[in-house]
N, C-alpha and C positions, 0 to 999 in steps of 0.2 A: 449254482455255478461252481460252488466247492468242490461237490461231485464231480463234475463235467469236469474239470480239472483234474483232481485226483487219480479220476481213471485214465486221463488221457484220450477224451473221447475228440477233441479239436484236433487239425489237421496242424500241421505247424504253420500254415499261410490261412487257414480258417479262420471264419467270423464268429459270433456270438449276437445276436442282434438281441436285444432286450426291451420290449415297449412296457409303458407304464406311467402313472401319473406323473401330469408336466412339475407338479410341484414336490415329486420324490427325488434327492439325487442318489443317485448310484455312488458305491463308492471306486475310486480312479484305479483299484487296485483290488484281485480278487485271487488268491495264490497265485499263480503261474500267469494270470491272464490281467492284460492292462488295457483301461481303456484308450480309445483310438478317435472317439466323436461322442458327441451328444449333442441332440437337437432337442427344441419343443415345436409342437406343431398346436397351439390350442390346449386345450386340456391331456392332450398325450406326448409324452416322451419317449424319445428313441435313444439307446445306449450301447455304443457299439465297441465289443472288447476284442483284441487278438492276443495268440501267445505273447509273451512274453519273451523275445529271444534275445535280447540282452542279459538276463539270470535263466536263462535256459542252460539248465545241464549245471548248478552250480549246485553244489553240497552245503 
């Protein structure tokens, strides 16, 4: 996700969806991109992050 950041590959209203095990958490914050949800469904987790445009564009 650092990458996908870095490059700028997320639209500025784009998602990120993330699945993974329900007992990993994700962390809330990943450069540019913040999380938006997380769910478990059973033994899978869903982790959903968008830009960031509250420190969008900050130096």
């Amino acid at each position: 996700m650092e990458t996908i950041d870095k490059e700028g590959l997320v639209h500025h209203d784009g998602l990120i969806v993330c699945e993974h095990a329900s007992d990993i958490t994700l962390p809330e914050k990943v450069g540019g991109l913040v999380q938006t949800r997380n769910e478990k469904y059973g033994i899978i987790g869903i982790t959903l992050y968008k830009v960031d445009t509250v420190n969008e564009g900050e130096v």
